[in-house]
N, C-alpha and C positions, 0 to 999 in steps of 0.2 A: 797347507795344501793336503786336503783327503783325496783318499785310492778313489772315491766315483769324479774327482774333477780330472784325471788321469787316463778313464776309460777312454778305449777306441773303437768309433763303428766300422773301423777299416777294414776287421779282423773276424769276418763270423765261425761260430764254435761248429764243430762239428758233428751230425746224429749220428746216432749206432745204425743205422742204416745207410750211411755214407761208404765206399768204396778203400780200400785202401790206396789205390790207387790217387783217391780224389784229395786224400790227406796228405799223402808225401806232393804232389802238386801244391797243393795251397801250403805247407811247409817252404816251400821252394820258393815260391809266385811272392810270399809276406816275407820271404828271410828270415823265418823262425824257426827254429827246432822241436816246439810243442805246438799242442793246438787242445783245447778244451773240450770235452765231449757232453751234450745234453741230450735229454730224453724229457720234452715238455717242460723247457726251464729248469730242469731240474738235472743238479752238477754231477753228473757221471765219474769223472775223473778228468782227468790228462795223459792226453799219450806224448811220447816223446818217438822222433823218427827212431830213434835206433830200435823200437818196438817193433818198428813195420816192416824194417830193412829183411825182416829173415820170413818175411811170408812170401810164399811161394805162387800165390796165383793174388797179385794185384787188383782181380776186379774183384775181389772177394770182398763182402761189406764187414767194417769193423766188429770184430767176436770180441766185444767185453772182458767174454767168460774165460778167453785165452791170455788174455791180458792184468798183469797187474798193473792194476793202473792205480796209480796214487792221488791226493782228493788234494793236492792246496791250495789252498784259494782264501781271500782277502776278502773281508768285509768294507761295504762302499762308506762306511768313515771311520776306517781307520785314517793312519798319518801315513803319510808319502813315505817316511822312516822307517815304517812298517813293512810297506812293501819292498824299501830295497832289501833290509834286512831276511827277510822270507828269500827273495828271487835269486838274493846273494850266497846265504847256505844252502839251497837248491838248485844253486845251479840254473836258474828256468833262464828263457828267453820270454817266456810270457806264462802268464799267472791268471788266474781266474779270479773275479770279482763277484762275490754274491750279497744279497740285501739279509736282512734282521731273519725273513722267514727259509733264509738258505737259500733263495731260489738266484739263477743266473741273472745278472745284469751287465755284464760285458767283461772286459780282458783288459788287461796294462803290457803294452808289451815292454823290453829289455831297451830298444832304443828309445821308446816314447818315452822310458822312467830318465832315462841321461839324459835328452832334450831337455825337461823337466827341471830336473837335477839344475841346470844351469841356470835357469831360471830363477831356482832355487836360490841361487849362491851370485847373483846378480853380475853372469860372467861375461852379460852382455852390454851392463853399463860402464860409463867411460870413470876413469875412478884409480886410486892406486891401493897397493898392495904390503901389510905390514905382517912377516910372522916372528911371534916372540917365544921364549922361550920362558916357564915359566916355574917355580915347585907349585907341588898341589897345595900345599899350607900357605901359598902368598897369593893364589890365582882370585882377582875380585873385580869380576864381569863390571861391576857400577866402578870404580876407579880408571877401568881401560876404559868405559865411556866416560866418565868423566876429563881423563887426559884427552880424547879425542875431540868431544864437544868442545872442553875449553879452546881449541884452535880453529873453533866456526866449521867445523864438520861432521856429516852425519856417517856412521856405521852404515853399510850396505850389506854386510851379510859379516857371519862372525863364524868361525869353526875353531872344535878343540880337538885333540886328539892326542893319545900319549901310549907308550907300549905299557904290555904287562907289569916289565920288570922295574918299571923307570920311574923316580918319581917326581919325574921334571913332565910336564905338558907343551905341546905344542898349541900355539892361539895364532889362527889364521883370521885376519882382518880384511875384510874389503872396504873403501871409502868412498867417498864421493869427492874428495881430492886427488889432483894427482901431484900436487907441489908437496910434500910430503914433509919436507925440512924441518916447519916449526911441529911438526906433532912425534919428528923424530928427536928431535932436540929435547923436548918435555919429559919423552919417555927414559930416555940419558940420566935426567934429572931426578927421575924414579926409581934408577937405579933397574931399567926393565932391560933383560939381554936381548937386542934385538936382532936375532938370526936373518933377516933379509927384508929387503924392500924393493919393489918397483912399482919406477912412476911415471910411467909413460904411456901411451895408447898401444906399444909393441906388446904387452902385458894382455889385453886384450884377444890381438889379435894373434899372441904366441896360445891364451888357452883356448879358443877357435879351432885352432888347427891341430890340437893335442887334442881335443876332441873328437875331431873329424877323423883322426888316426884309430883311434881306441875305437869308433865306429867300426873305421873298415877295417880293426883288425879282428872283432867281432862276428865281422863279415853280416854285419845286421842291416 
């Protein structure tokens, strides 16, 4: 998935000839914190509300010049990876999208990237769930699909992740079963540590709602 299949026309950027007032409103109205600033296509920066909060007469049209306004913004194909990565060291709620000659072609906001996301990680299909525990010197992506396929199953989405210090990985599985048994039993036989599994529809509908929480706690 690239940053232009991610754009939203929900969200228009805002001119230097716009009001402050008219920004912290559409801040408000979109549930965003930032909002993008153009001048003929062409990417201004991003303001963030707490820039506006200390001006003193609201009908005043955005002064640039007052403003340090910082420029990040994603190119339309980069990977979806990309964008969390940028939006997540930054802090944003939304992010600017520009084409090959730098010029604006739209915005990704913070909730459409987690909608996404889940999509992403297929958290909508019915399926169960294996996470294993792994070292870096035994981890081999074609063995775990291979123990999986051998049980008549396809991988729906796959994550790794592991800290700094550690040199054990975590391998997050999603499936396209939910009877889980023989691809748990196989992995036993492999000698794989397997830190959790669930196999039921409640798995589904537990990250659903763990989502919808991390929305509204976003308040996006």
């Amino acid at each position: 998935m690239l940053a232009g299949d991610l754009i939203t026309d929900e969200i228009p950027p805002l001119k230097v000839t716009d009001t402050v007032e008219i920004a912290l409103d559409w801040m408000e109205q979109f549930k965003v914190s930032h909002l993008a600033v153009v001048k003929n296509r062409e990417l201004i920066g991003v303001v963030a509300e707490t820039d506006l909060l200390d001006y003193e007469r609201p009908d005043e049209q955005i002064n640039v010049s007052k403003l340090l306004l910082s420029r990040p913004a994603i190119h339309y194909y980069q990977h979806a990876y990309d964008v969390v990565r940028l939006m997540s060291s930054l802090n944003l709620t939304l992010i600017p999208v520009i084409d090959e000659k730098e010029l604006y072609q739209g915005c990704i906001t913070l909730k459409g990237m987690v909608q996404n996301l889940s999509t992403m990680m297929a958290v909508q299909d019915p399926g169960g769930l294996i996470v294993l525990e792994v070292n870096q010197n035994d981890y081999s992506v074609t063995q775990i699909g291979n123990i999986i396929e051998s049980n008549d199953t396809k991988i729906l989405s796959l994550h790794v992740s592991s800290a700094p210090d550690s040199t054990k990985m975590e391998v997050t599985i999603k499936v396209n079963r939910e009877d889980l048994s023989g691809i748990l039993q196989t992995f036993n036989r492999y000698n794989y540590e397997v830190k959790a599994s669930f196999q039921n529809r409640d798995f589904n509908t537990g990250l659903d709602d763990r989502l919808n929480e991390f929305l509204h706690f976003l308040n996006i």
